[in-house]
C-alpha positions in Angstrom: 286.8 113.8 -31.5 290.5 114.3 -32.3 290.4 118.0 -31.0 289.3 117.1 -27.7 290.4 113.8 -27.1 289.6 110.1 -27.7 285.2 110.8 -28.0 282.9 109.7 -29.9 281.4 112.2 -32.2 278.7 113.4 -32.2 277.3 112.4 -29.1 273.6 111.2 -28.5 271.5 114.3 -28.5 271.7 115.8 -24.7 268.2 116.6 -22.9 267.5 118.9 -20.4 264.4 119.7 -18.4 263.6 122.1 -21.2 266.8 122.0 -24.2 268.1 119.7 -26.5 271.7 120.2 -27.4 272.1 118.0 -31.0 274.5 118.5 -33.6 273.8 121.6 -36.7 270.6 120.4 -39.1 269.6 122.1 -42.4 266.6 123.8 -40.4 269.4 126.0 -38.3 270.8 127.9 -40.8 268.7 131.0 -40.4 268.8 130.9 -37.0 272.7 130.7 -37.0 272.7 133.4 -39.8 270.7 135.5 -37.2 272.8 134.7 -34.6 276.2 135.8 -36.1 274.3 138.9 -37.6 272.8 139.8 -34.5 274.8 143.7 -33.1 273.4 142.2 -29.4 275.3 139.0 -30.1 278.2 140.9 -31.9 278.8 143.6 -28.8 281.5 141.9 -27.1 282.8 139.5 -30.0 283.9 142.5 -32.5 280.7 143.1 -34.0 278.4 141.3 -36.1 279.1 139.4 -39.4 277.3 141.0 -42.6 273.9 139.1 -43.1 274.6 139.1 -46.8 278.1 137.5 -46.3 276.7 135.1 -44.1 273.7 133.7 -46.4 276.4 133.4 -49.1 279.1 131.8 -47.3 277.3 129.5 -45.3 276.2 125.8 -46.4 273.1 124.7 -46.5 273.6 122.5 -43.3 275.3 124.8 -40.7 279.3 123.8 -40.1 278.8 120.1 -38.5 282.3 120.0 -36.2 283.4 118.0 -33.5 282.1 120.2 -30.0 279.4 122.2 -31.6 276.2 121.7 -30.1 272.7 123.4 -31.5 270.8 124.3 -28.1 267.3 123.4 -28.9 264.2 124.8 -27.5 260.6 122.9 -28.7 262.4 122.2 -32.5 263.8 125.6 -32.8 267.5 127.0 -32.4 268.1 129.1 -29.9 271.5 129.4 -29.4 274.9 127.1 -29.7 277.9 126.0 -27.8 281.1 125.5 -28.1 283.7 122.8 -26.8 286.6 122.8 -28.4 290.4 122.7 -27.7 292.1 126.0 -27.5 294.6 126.0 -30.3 296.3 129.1 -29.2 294.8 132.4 -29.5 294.6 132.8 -26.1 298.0 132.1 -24.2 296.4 131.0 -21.2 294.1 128.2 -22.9 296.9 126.9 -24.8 296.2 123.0 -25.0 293.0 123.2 -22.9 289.4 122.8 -23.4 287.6 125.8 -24.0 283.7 126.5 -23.6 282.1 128.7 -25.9 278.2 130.0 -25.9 276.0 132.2 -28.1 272.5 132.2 -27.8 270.0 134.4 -29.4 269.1 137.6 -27.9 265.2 136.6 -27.3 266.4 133.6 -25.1 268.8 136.0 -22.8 267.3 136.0 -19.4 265.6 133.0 -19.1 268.2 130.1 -17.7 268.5 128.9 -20.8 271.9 129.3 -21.4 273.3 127.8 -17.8 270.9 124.8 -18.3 272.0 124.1 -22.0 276.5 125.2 -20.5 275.5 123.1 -17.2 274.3 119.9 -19.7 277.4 120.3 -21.7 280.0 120.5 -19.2 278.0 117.6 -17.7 278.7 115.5 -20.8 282.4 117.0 -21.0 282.8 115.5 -17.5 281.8 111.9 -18.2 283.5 111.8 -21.7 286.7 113.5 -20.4 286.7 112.6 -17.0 288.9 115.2 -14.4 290.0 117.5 -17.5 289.3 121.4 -16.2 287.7 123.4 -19.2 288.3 126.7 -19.6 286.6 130.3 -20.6 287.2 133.9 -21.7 284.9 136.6 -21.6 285.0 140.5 -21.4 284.9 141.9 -18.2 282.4 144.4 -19.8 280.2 141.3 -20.3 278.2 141.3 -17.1 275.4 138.4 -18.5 278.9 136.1 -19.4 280.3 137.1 -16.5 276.9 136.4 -14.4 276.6 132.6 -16.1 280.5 132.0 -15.8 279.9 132.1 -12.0 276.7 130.5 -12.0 278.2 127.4 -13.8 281.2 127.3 -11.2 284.3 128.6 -13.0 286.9 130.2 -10.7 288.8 133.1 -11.7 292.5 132.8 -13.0 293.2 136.0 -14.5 292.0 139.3 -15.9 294.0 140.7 -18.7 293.8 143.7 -21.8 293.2 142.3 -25.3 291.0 143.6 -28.3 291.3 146.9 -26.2 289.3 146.0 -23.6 289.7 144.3 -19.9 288.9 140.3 -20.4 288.5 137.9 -17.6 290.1 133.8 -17.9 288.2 131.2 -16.0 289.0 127.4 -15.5 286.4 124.7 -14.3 287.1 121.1 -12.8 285.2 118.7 -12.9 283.7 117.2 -9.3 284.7 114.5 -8.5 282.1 112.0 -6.9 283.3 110.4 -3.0 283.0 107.2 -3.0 
């Protein structure tokens, strides 16, 4: 996994008590279509992408990339996430890991999201042991803002960009006493 470091990619699929997290399969694509269409989705990312440029753009296996995971709820998408290592459109991130997540609105509300962030932070720490991960969100984004706490990422920075306030976060890894 060259953008992240030396790991093996893809990993075995990741199970939770509920989620999978598994790599893109032909059977996403109209859930990722949704997903990138959806104006709940698109509120805080610039907007949604046009459904029609989507369906002709996209392959008929959804992008397979080193750090994308396909959360997974009983067979069905519900939602995806990100690991990937910031190339620099954000200053701060420069160089570092960076956790991404999208998840369909009819899954909001239910956990699934910091059980599916909290699996695949778990995995970062065992493949990357004692690397921090970082995460960018809108300050505007009170359910980001709400899981970005939840899944233990402290505050570095708040900052103006895409003419609105956006808040920086880092993570670190715990490490175990022996």
């Amino acid at each position: 996994m060259t953008q992240l470091g030396p790991v093996a990619w893809p990993p075995a699929p990741i199970r939770t008590e509920r989620l999978v997290l598994r790599e893109p399969e032909a059977r996403d694509r109209a859930a990722v279509i949704e997903l990138l269409a959806s104006p709940e989705v698109g509120t805080y990312l610039g907007g949604p992408r046009p459904r029609d440029e989507l369906e002709s753009e996209m392959p008929g296996v959804p992008s397979r990339r080193p750090g994308l995971f396909i959360v997974d709820l009983d067979g069905v998408m519900i939602g995806q996430i990100t690991l990937t290592r910031e190339t620099g459109h954000l200053r701060q991130a420069a160089g570092k890991a960076e956790l991404g997540y999208l998840f369909l609105p009819e899954a909001w509300g239910r956990g699934y999201a910091a059980e599916a962030c909290g699996a695949a932070l778990d995995w970062f720490a065992r493949a990357l042991p004692d690397e921090p991960v970082v995460l960018a969100t809108q300050t505007a984004n009170v359910r980001s803002m709400r899981l970005a706490a939840k899944l233990g990422f402290i505050e570095v920075e708040r900052y103006e960009a895409y003419g609105a306030e956006q808040w920086f976060g880092m993570w670190s890894p715990v490490t175990p006493v022996d």
